[in-house]
MIGUKOL-884502 format. One record per atom (N, C-alpha, C, CB): z, y, x; residue in one letter. Coordinates in steps of 0.05 Angstrom, whole numbers, plus 5000, padded with zeros to 4 digits. Glycine has a CB too. Example, Ala and Ser with C-alpha at 12.3 -4.5 7.8 and 13.67 -1.06 7.14 Angstrom:
2
515648865264A;515649105246A;515649345264A;518149115226A;514249555257S;514349795273S;515750015258S;511449885282S;
//
This chain:
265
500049765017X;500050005000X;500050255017X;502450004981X;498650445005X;498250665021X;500450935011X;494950745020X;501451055032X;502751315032X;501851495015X;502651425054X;502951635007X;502351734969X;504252034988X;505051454926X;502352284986X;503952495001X;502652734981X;503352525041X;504652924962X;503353134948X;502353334974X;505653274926X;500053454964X;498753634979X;500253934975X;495753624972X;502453994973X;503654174972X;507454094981X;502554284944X;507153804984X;509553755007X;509853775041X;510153495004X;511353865056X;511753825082X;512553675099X;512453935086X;510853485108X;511453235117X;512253295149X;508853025111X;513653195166X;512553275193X;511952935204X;515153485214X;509653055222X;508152805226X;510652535249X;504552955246X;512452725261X;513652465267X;515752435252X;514352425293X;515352425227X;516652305214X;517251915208X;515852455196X;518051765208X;517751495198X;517351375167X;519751395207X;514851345156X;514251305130X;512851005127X;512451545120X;514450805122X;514450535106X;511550495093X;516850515082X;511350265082X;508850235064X;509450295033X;507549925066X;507450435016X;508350544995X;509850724990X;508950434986X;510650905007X;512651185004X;510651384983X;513351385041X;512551424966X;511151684955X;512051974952X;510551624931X;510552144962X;512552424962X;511252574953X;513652564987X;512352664933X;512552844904X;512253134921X;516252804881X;511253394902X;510253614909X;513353734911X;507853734887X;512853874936X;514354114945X;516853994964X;515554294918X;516353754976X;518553544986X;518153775013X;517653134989X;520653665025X;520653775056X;521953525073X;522854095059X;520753385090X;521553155100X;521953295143X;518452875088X;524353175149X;523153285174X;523153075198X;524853555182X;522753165225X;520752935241X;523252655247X;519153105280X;525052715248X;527352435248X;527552345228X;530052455255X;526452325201X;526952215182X;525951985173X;526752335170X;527051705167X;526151465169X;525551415134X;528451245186X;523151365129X;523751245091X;522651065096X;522351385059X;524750725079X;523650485087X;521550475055X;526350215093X;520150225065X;518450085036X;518450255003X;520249755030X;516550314998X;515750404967X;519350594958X;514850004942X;520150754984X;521250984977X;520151214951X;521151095002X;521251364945X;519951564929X;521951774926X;518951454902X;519752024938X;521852354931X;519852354901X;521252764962X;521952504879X;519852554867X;518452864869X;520452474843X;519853064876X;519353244885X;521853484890X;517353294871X;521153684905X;523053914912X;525253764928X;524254084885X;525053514945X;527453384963X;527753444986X;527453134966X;528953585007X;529453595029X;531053465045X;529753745029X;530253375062X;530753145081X;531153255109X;528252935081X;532453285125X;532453285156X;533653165176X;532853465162X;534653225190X;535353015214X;535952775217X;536853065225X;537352635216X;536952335235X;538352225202X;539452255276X;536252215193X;536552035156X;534551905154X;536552225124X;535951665146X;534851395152X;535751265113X;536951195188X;533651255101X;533451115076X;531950865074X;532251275058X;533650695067X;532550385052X;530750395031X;534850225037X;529550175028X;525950045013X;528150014980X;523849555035X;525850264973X;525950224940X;528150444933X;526949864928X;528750614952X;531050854935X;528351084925X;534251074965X;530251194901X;528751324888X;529751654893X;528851204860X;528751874902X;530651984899X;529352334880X;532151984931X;531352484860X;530152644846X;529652954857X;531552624824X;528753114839X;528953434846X;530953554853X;528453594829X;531253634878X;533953804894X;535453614925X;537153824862X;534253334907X;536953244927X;536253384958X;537152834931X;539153424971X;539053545001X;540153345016X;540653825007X;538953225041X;540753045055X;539953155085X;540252685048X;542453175106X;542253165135X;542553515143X;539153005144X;543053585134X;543153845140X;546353815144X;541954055116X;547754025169X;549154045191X;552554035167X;548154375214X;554253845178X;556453795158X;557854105150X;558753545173X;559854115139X;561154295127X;563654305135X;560954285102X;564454225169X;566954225184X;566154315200X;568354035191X;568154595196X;568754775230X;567954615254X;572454845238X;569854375260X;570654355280X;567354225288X;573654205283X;565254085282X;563253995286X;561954165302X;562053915265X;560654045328X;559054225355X;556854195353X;559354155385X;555254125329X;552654095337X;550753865352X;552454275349X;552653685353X;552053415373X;550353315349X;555053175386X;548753025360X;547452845345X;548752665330X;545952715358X;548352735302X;549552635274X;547252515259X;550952885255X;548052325231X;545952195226X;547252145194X;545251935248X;544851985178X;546351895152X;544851665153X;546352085123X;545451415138X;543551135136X;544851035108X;543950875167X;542550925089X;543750895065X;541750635062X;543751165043X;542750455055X;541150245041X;538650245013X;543450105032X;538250015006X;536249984996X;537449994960X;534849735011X;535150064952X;534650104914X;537350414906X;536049654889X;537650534924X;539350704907X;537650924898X;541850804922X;539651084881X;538851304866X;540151504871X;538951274841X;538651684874X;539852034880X;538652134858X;538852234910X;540052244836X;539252454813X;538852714819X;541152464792X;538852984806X;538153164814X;540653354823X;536453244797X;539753464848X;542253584859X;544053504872X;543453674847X;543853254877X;544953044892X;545253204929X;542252734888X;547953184943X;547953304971X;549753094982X;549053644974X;548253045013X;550452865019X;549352865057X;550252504996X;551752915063X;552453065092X;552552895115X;555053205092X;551752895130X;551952695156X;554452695168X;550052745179X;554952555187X;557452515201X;557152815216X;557652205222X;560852725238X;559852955259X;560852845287X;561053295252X;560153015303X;560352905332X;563952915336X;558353135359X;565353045327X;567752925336X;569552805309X;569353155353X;567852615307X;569552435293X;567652135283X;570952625264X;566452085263X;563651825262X;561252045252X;564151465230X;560151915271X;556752035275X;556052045251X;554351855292X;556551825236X;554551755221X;555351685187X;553251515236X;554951815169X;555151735137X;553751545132X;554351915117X;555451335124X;554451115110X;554151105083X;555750925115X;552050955067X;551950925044X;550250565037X;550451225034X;551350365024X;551150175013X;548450175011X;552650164992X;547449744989X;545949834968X;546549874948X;544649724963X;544649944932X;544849914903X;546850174890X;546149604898X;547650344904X;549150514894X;547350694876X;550650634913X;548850914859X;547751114842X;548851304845X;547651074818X;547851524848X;549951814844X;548451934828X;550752034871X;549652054808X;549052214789X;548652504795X;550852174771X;547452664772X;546752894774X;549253114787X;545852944747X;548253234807X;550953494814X;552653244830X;553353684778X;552053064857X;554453004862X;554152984893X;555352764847X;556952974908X;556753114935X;559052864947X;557853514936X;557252784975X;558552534990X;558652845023X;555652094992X;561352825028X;561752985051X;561852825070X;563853155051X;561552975103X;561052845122X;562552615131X;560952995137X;561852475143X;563552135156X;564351935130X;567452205176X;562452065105X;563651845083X;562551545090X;562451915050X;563951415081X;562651055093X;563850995058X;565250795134X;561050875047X;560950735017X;559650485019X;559350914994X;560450305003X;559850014995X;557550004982X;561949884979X;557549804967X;555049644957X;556249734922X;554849204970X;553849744903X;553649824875X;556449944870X;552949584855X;555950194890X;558450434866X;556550644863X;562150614882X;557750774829X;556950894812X;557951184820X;557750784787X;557651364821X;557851634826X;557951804799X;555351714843X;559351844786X;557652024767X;558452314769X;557951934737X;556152404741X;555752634740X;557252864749X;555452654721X;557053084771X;559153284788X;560853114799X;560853504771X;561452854812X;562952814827X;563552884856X;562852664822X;566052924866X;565153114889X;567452984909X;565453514882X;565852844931X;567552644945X;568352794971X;565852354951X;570252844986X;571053025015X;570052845042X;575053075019X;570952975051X;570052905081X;571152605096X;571353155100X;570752445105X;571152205114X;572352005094X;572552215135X;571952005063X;573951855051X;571151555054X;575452005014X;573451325052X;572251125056X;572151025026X;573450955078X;570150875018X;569550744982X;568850454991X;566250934959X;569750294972X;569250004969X;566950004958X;571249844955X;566649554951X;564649604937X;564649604911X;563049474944X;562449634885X;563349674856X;565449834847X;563949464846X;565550024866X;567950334858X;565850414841X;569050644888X;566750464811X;565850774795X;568151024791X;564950704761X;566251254806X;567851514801X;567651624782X;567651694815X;568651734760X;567751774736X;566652114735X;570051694715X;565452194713X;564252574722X;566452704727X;562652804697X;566452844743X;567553094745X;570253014770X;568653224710X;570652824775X;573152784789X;571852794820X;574752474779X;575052884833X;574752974866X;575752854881X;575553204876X;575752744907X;577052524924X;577052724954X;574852174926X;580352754954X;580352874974X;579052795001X;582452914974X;579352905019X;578852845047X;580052525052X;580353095067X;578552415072X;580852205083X;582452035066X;582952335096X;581151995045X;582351835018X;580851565021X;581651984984X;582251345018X;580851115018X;581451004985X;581950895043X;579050854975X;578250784948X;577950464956X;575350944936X;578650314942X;578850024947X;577149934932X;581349894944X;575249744933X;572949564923X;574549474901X;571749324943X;571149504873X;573249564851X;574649804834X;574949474859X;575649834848X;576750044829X;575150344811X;578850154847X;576450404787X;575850614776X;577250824775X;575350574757X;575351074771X;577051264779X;575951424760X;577251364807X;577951514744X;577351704717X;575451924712X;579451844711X;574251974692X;573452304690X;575652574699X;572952354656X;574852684710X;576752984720X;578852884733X;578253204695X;579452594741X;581052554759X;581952704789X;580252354762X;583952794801X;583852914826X;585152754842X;584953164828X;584052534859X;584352304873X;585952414914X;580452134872X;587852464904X;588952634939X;590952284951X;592853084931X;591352154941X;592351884952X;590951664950X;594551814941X;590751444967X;588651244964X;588751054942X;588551094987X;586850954935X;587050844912X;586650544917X;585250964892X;587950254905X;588150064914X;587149884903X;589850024919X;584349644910X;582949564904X;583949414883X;581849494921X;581649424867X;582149324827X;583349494821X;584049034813X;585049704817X;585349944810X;585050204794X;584949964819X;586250264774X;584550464748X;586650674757X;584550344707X;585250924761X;587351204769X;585851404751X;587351324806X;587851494733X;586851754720X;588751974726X;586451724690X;587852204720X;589152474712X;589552694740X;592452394698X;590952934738X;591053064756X;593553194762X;589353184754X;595253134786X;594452874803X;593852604796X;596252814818X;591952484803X;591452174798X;594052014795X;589752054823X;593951824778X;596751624779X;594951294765X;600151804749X;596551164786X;594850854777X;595350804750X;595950544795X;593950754732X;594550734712X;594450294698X;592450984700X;593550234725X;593949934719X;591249824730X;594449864686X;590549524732X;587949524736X;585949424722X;587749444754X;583149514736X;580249624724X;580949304710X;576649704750X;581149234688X;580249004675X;577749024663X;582048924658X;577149164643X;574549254645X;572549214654X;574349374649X;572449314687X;570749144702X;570248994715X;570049174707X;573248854719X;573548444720X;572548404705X;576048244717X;572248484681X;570648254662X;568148264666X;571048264633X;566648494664X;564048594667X;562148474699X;564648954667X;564748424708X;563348294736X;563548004738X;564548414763X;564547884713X;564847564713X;567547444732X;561947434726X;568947624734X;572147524734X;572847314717X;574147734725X;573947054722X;575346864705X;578447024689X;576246574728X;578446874666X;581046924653X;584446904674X;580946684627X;583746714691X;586046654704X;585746794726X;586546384710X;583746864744X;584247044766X;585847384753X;580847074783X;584547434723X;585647594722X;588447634710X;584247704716X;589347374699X;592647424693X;593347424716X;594547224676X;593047314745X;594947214768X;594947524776X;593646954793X;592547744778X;592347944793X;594548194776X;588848004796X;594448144752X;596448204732X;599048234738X;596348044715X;599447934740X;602547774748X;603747974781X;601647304758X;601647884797X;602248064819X;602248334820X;600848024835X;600848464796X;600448704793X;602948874787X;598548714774X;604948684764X;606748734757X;609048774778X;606948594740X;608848544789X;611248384810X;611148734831X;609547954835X;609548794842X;608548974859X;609449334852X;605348914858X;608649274827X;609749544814X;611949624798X;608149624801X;613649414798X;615849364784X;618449644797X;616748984791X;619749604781X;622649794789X;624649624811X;624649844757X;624549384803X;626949294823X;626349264852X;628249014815X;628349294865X;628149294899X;626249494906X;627048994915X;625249494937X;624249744949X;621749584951X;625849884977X;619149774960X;616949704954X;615849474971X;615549914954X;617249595000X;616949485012X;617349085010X;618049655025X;619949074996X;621048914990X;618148734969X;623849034980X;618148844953X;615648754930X;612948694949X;614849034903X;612748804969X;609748744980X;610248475000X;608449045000X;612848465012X;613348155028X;613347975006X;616348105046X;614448034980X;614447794951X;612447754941X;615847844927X;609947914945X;608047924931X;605947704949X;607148234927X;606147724977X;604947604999X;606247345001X;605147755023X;608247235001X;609946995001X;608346894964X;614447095004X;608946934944X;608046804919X;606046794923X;608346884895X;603846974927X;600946974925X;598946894937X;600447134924X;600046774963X;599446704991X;596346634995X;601346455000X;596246464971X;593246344972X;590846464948X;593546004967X;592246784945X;590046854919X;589347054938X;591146944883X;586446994945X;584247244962X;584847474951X;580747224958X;585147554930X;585247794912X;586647834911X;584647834894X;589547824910X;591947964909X;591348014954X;595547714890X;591447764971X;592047784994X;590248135006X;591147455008X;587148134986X;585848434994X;587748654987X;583048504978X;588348724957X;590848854956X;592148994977X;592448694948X;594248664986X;596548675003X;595648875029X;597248345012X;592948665042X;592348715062X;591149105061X;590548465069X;590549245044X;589549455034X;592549705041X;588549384999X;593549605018X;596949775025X;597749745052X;599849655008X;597549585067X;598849535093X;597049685115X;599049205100X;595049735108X;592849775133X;594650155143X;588049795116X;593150215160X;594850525170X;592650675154X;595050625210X;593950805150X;592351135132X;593251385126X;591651115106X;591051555134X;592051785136X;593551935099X;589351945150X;593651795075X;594651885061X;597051625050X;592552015046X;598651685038X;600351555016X;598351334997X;601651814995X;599851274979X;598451154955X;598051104935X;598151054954X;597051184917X;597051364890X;598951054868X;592351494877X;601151164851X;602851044855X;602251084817X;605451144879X;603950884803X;604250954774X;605651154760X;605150784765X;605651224740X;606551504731X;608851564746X;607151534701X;610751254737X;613951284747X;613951284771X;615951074740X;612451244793X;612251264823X;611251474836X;610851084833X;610151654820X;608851914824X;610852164844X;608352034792X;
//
């Protein structure tokens, strides 16, 4: 298949263009820019420096990618973004490369979507099929699992980690990490229990999800210290992968707290 280029887009010739790329009128592509297999701008997209897109993303009018992050402290060194294959950028879609003192490089999954009006800031690293929606506006280095949906309008601070799985409300304001399987609404965010919803939707068994429940409870309960509940939770649960991600999730080092239930708030 042949390269499909509007005669009123700006291609630059060392650019890297796949078989079947098509670029829609008024695109601005620039010479480090990689589009794999039957890509498509549809038009008015700007593209520059070291952005590297996967075979079969689609992307709409406005989106901006690679242009210089939105942290002071960044020198201008060589930064980059690389995103996998079949995603979607809607219109107005912005999403920022790494920076030289801290990861080069913004990652992005497959299969993800971001909706109209939404913004992935520099050093974000995202998983495989999460949903973005409409005005969501993610900060600077927060890390996302995979099958996270952010719901419209909600913000994830800087340096916030999102655990695979989890949901995160409309107008939510997400400033503590959120812990995989996970439902956080409101502002400030507070766990509100987990995404069952979309255990089911993703073909979760009935019993994986009472056990994650059971532990869910055990974990967030009032008695003893938390600490205490997370060695009980690891001793009972020992051999359930899904509670052990959890476990292993809360334990890891991070730069924030962790968004806790109303009564833990």
């Amino acid at each position: 298949m042949t390269v499909q280029i509007h005669d009123t887009a700006l291609v630059d010739p060392q650019a890297k263009l796949g078989t079947g790329v098509k670029i829609g009128p008024f695109c601005l592509v620039g010479p480090d820019v990689q589009l794999g297999d039957n890509v498509e701008l549809v038009g008015h997209v700007n593209l520059v420096g070291n952005t590297k897109i996967g075979e079969q993303c689609k992307l709409y009018p406005f989106v901006s990618m690679g242009y210089d992050p939105q942290d002071f402290k960044h020198n201008g060194g060589p930064v980059g973004i690389e995103i996998g294959a079949r995603c979607t950028f809607r219109e107005n879609v912005n999403v920022h490369p790494g920076t030289d003192i801290g990861k080069p490089t913004t990652r992005i999954g497959h299969d993800c979507y971001f909706m109209v009006g939404t913004h992935l800031a520099h050093e974000g690293q995202m998983g495989n099929h999460v949903v973005v929606s409409n005005g969501a506006q993610i900060g600077g280095n927060v890390t996302i699992g995979d099958h996270v949906i952010l719901g419209g309008l909600c913000a994830i601070h800087q340096h916030t980690r999102i655990g695979a799985h989890a949901f995160v409300g409309g107008m939510a304001t997400v400033i503590k990490d959120v812990i995989p399987y996970g439902f956080v609404l409101g502002n400030s965010a507070y766990l509100a229990g987990l995404n069952i919803v979309g255990l089911k939707r993703r073909g979760f068994s009935r019993q994986k999800i009472r056990e994650m429940r059971s532990a869910y409870r055990l974990l967030f309960a009032q008695e003893g210290t938390f600490a205490e509940r997370l060695d009980d939770a690891t001793t009972l649960y020992g051999e359930h992968p899904i509670v052990n991600e959890i476990v292993a999730f809360i334990r890891h080092d991070s730069h924030r707290s962790l968004t806790m239930p109303t009564s833990g708030k």
